[in-house]
Backbone as XML, in Angstrom:
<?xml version="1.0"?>
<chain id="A" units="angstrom">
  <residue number="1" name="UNK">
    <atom name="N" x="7.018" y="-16.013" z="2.023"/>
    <atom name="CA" x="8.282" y="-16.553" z="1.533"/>
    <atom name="C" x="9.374" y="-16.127" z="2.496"/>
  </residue>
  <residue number="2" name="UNK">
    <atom name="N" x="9.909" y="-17.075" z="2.915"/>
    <atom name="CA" x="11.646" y="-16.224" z="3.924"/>
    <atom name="C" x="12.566" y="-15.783" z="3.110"/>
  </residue>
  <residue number="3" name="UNK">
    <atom name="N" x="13.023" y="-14.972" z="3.781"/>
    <atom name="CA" x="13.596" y="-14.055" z="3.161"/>
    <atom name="C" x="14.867" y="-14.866" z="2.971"/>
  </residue>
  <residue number="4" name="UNK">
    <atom name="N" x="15.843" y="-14.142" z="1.347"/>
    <atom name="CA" x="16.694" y="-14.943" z="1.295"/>
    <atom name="C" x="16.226" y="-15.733" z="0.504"/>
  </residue>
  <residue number="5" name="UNK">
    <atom name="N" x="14.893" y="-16.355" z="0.260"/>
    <atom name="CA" x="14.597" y="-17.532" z="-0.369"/>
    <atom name="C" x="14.261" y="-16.867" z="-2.043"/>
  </residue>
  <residue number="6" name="UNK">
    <atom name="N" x="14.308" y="-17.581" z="-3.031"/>
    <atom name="CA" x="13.936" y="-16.724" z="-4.454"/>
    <atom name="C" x="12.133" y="-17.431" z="-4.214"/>
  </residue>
  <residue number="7" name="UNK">
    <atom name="N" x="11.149" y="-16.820" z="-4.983"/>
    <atom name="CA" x="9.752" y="-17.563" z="-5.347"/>
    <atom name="C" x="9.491" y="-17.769" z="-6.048"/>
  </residue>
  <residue number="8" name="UNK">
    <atom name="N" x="10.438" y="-18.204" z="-6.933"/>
    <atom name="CA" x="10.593" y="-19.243" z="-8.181"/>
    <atom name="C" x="11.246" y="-20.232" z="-8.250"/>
  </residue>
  <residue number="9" name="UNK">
    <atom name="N" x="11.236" y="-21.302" z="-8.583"/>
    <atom name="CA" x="12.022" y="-23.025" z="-9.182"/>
    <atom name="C" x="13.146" y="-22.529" z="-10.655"/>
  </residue>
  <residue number="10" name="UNK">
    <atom name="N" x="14.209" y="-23.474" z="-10.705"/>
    <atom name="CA" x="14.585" y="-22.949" z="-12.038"/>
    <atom name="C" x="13.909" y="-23.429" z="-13.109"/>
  </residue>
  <residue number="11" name="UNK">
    <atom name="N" x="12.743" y="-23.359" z="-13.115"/>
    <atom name="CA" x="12.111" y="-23.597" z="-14.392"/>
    <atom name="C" x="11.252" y="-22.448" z="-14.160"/>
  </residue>
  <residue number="12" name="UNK">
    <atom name="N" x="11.315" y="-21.445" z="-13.388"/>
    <atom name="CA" x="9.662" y="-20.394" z="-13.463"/>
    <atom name="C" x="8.702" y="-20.800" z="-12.476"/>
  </residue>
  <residue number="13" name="UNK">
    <atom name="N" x="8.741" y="-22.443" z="-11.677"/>
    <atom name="CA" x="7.784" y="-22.395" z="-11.735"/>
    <atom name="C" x="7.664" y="-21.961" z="-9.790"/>
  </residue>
  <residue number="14" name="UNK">
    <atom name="N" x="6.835" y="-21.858" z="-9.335"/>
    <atom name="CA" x="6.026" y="-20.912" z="-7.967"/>
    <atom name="C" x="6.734" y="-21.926" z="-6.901"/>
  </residue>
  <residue number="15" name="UNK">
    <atom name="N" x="7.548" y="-21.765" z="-6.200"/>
    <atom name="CA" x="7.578" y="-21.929" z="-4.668"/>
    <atom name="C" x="6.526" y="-22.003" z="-3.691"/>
  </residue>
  <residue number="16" name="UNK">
    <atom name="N" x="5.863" y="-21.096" z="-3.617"/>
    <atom name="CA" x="4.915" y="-20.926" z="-1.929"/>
    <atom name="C" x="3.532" y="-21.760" z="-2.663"/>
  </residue>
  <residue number="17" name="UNK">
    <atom name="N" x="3.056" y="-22.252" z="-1.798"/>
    <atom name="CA" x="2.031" y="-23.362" z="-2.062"/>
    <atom name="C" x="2.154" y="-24.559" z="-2.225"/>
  </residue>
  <residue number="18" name="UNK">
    <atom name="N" x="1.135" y="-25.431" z="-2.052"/>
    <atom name="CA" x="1.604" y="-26.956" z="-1.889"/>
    <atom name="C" x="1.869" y="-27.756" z="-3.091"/>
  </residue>
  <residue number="19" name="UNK">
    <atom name="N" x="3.025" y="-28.245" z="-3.079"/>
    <atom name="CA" x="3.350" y="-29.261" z="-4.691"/>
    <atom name="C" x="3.776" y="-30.083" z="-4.203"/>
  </residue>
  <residue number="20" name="UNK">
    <atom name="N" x="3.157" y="-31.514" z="-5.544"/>
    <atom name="CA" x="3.126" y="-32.448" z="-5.428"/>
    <atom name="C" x="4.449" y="-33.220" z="-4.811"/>
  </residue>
  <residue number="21" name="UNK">
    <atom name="N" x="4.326" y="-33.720" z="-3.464"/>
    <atom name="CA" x="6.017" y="-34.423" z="-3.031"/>
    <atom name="C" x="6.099" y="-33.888" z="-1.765"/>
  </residue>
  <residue number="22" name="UNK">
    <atom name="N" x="5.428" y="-32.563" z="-1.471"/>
    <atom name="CA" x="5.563" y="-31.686" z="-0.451"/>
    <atom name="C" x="5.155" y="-32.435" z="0.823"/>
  </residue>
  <residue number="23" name="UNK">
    <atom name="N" x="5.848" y="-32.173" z="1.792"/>
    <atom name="CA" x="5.590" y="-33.338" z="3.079"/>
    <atom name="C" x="5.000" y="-31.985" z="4.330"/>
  </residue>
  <residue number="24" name="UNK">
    <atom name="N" x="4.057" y="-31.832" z="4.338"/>
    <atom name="CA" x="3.587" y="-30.819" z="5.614"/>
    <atom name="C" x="3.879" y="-31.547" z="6.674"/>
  </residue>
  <residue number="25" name="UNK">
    <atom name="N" x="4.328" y="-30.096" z="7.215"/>
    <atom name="CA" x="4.996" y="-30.220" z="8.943"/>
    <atom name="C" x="4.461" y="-29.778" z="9.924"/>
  </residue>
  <residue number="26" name="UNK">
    <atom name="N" x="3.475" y="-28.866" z="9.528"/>
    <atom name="CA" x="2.784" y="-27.885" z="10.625"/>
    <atom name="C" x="1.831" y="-26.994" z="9.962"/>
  </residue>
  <residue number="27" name="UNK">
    <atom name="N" x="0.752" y="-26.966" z="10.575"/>
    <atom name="CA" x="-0.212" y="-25.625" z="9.950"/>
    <atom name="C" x="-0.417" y="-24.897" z="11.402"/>
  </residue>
  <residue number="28" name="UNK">
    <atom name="N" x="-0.273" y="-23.352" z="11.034"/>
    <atom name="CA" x="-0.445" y="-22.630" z="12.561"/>
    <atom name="C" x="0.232" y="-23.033" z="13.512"/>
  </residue>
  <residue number="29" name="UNK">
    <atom name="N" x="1.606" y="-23.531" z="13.483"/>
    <atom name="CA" x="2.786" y="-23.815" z="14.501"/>
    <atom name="C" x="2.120" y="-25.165" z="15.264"/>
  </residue>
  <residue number="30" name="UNK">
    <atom name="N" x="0.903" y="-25.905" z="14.537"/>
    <atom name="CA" x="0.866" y="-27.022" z="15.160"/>
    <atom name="C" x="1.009" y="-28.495" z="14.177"/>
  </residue>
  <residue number="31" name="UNK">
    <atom name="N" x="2.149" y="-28.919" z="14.535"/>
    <atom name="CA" x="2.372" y="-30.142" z="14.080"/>
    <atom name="C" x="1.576" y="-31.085" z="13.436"/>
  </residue>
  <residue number="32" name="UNK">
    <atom name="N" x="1.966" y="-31.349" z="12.239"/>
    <atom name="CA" x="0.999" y="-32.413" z="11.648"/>
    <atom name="C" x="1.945" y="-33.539" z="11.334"/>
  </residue>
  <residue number="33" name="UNK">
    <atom name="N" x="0.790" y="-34.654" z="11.172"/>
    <atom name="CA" x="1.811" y="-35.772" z="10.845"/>
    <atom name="C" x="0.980" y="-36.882" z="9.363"/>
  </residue>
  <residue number="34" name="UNK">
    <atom name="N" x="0.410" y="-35.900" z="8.632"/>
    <atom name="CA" x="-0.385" y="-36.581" z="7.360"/>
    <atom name="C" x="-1.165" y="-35.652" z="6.719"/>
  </residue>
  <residue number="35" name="UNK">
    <atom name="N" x="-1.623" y="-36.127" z="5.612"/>
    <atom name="CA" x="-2.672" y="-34.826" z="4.951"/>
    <atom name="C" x="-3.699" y="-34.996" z="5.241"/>
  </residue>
  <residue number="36" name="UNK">
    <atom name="N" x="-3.968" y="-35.844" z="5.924"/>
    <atom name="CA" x="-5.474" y="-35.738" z="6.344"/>
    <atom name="C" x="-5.246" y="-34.939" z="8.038"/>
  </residue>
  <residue number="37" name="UNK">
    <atom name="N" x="-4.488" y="-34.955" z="8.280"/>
    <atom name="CA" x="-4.308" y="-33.510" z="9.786"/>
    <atom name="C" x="-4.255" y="-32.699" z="8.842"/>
  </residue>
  <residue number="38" name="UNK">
    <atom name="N" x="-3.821" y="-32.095" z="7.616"/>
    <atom name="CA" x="-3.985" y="-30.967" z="6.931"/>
    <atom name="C" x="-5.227" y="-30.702" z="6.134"/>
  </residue>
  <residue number="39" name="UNK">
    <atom name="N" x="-5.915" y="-31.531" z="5.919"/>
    <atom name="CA" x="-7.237" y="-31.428" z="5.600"/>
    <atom name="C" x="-8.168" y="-31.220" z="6.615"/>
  </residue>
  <residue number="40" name="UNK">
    <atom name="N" x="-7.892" y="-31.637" z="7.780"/>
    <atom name="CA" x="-8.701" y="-31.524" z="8.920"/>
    <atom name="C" x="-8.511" y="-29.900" z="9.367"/>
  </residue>
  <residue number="41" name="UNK">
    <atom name="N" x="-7.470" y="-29.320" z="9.534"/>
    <atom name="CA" x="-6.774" y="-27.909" z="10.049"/>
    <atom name="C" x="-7.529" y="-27.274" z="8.735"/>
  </residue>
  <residue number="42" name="UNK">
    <atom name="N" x="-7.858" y="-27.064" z="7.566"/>
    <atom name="CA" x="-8.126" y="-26.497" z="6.634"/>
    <atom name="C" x="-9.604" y="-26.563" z="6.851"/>
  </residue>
  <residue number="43" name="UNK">
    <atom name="N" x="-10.251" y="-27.899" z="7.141"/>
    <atom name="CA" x="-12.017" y="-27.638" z="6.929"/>
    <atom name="C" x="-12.103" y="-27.130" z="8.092"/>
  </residue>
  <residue number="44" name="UNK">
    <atom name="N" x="-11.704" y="-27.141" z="9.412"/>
    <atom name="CA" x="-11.650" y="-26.594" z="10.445"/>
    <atom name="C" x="-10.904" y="-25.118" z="10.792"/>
  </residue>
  <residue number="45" name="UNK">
    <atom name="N" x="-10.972" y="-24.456" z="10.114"/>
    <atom name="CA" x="-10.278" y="-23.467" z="9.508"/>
    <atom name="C" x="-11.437" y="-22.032" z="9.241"/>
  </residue>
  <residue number="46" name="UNK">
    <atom name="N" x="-11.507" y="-21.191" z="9.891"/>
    <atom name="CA" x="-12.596" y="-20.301" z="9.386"/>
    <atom name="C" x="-12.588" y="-19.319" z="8.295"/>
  </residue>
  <residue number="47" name="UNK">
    <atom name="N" x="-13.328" y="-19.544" z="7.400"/>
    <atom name="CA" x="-13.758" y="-19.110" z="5.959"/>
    <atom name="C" x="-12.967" y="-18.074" z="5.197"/>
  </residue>
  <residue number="48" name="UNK">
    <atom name="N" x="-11.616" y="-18.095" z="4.927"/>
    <atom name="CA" x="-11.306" y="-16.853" z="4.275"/>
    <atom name="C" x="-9.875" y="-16.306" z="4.916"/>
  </residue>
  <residue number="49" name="UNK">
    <atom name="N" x="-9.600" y="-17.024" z="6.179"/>
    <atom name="CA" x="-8.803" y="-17.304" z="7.269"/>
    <atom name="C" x="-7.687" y="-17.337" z="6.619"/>
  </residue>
  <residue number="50" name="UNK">
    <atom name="N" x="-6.214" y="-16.675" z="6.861"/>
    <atom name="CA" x="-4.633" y="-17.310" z="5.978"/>
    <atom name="C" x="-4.695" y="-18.655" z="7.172"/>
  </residue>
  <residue number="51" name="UNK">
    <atom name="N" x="-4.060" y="-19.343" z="6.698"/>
    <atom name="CA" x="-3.385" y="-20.651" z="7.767"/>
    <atom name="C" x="-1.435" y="-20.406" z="7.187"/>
  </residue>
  <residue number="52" name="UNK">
    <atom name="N" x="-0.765" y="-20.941" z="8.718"/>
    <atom name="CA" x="0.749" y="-20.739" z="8.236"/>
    <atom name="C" x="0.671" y="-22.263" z="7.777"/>
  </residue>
  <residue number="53" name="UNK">
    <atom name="N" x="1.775" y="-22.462" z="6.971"/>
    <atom name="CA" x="2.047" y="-24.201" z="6.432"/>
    <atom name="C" x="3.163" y="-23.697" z="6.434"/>
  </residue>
  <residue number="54" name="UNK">
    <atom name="N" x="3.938" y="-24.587" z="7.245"/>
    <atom name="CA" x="5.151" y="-25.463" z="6.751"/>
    <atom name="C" x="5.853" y="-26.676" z="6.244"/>
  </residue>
  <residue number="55" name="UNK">
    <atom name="N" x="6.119" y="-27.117" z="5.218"/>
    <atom name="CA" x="6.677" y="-27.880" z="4.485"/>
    <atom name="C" x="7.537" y="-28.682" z="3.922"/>
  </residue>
  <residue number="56" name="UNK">
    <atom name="N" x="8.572" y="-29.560" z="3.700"/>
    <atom name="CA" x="9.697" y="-29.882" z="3.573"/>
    <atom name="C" x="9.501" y="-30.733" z="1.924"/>
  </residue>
  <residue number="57" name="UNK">
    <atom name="N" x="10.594" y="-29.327" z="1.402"/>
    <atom name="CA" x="10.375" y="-29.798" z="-0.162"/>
    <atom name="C" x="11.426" y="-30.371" z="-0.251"/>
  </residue>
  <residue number="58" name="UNK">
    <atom name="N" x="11.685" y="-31.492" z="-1.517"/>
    <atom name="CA" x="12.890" y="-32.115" z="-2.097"/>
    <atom name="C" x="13.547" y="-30.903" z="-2.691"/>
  </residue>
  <residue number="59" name="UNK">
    <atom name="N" x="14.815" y="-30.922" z="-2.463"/>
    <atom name="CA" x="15.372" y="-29.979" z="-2.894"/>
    <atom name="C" x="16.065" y="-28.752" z="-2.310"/>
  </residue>
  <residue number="60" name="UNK">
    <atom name="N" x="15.419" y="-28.537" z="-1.074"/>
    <atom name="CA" x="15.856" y="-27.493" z="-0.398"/>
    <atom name="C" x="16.373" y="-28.435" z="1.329"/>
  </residue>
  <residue number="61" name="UNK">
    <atom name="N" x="17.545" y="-27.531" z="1.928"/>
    <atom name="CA" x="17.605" y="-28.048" z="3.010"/>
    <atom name="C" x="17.189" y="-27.819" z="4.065"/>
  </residue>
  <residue number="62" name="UNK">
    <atom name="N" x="16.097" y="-26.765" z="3.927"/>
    <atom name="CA" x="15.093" y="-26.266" z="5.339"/>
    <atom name="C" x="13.858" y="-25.761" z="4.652"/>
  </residue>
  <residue number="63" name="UNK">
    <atom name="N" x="13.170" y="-26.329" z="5.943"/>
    <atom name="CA" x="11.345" y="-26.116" z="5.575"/>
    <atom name="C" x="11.034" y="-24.701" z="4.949"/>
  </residue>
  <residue number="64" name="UNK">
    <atom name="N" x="9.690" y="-24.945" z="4.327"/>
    <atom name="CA" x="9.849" y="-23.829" z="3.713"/>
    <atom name="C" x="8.538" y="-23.422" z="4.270"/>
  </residue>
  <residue number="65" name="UNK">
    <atom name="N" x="8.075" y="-21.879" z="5.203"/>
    <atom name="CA" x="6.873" y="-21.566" z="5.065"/>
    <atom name="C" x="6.294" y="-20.475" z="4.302"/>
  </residue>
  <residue number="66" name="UNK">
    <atom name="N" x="5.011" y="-20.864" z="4.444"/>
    <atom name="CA" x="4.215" y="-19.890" z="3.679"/>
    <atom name="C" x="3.107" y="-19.657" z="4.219"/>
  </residue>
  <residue number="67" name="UNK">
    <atom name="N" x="1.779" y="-18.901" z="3.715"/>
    <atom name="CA" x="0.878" y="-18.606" z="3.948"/>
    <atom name="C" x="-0.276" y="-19.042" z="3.281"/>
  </residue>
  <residue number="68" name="UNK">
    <atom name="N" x="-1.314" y="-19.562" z="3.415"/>
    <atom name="CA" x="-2.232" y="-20.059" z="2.159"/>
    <atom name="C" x="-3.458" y="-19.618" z="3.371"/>
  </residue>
  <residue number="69" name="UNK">
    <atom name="N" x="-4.278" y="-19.038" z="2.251"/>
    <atom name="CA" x="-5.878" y="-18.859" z="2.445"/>
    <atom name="C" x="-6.817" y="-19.981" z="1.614"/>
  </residue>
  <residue number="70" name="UNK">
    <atom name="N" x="-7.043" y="-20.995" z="2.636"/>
    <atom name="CA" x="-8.023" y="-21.570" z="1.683"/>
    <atom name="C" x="-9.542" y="-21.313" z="0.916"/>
  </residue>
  <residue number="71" name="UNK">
    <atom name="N" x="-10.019" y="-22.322" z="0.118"/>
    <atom name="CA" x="-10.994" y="-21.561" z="-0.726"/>
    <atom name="C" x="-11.996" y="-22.480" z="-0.887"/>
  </residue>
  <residue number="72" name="UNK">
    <atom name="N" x="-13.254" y="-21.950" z="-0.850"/>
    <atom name="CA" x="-14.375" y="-23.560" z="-1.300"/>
    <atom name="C" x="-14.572" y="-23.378" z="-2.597"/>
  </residue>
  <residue number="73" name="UNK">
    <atom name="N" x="-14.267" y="-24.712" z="-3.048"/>
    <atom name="CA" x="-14.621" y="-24.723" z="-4.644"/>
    <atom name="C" x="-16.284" y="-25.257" z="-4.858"/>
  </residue>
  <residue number="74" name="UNK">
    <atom name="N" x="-16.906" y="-24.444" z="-5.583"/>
    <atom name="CA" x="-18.282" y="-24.543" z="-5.927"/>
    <atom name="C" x="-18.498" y="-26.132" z="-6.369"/>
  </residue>
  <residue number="75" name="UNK">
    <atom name="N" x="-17.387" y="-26.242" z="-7.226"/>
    <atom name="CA" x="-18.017" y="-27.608" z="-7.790"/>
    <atom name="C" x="-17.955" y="-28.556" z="-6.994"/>
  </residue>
  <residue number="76" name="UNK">
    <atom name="N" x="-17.078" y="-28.546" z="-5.472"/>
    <atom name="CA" x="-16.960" y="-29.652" z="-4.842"/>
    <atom name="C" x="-17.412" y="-29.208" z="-3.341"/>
  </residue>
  <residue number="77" name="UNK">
    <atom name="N" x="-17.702" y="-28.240" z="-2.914"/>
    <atom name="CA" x="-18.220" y="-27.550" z="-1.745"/>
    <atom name="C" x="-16.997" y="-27.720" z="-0.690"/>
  </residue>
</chain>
């Protein structure tokens, strides 16, 4: 979370991580231009790995980054 920033919405609800609307800008300081470059950077991504994401939410007037470790879900591999 940058500093300065709160990691909450005024409803409670979580800042850092991807929500629905969220337009990715970059994973690992390299530019993306769709979610499928962010799906690609993620399966290509080694196992357990943080990746940086940056983001541009409605609402705020500068990107917001964060950190996400992705995860394999059993039910969908």
């Amino acid at each position: 979370v940058a500093k300065g920033f709160p990691v909450s919405g005024p409803q409670g609800e979580p800042l850092v991580g991807l929500r629905p609307g969220d337009v990715p800008l970059s994973v690992d300081g390299e530019p993306i231009e769709s979610f499928k470059d962010l799906n690609l950077a993620v399966a290509m991504s080694a196992k357990g790995r943080p990746l940086s994401v940056v983001v541009r939410r409605e609402g705020f007037d500068q990107p917001l980054a964060f950190t996400v470790t992705p995860r394999v879900e059993p039910a969908t591999g």
